[in-house]
N, C-alpha and C positions, 0 to 999 in steps of 0.2 A: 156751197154754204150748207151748216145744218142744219137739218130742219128739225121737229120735234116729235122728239122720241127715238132717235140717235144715240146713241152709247156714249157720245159727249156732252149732251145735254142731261141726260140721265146722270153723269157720273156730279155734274154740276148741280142738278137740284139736290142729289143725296147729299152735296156737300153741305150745302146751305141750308138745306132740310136738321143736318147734323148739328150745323153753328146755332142754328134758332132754338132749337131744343136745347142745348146747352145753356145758351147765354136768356132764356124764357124762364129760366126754374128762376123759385124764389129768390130774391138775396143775393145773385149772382154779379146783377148790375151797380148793387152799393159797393159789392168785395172790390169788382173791378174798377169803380169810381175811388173808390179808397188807395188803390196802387197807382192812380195816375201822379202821387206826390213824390212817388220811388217807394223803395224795402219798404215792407212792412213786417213788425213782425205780430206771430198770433195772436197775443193779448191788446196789442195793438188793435186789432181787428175788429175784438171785442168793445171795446170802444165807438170805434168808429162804425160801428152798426149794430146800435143797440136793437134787441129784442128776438138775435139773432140766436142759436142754442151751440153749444161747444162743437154735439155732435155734427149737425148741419155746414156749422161755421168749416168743420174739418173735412167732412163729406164734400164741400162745394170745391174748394183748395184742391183736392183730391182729383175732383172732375178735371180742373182747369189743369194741374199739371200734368196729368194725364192725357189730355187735349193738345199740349205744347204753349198752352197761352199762358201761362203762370211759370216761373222759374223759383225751384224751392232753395233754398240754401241750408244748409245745418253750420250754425258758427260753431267754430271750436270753443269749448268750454274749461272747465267747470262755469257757471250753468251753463249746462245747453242751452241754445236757444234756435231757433230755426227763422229765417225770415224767409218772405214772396215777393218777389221780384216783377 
């Protein structure tokens, strides 16, 4: 059994170490509250978490797809549009 300080419990707090940090920042838990209805797309977003700034709004999206917890879409256009999954 492992005990602590093990190279698999180690690799398990950095994990979760990682999730908390992530999903702690600002704004993060309304984005993801906002996607539990399905796609959203970005002006969407705006909306549904007022107070929140373009930049940030796209910074956090950014984090979460990068993460693998967010799935980006680009609809085909004309307009473009992109939704989050």
């Amino acid at each position: 059994m492992p005990g602590i300080g093990d190279p698999i419990c180690t690799e398990a707090g950095s994990a979760v170490e990682r999730v908390f940090k992530l999903l702690g920042k600002r704004w993060t838990g309304l984005i993801i509250a906002s996607l539990m209805g399905g796609p959203v797309h970005f002006a969407e977003f705006r909306r549904a978490v007022p107070g929140i700034s373009e930049r940030v709004l796209s910074d956090r999206l950014t984090e979460l797809t990068a993460a693998g917890l967010v799935l980006r879409q680009v609809d085909p256009g004309p307009p473009l549009r992109v939704s989050y999954g």
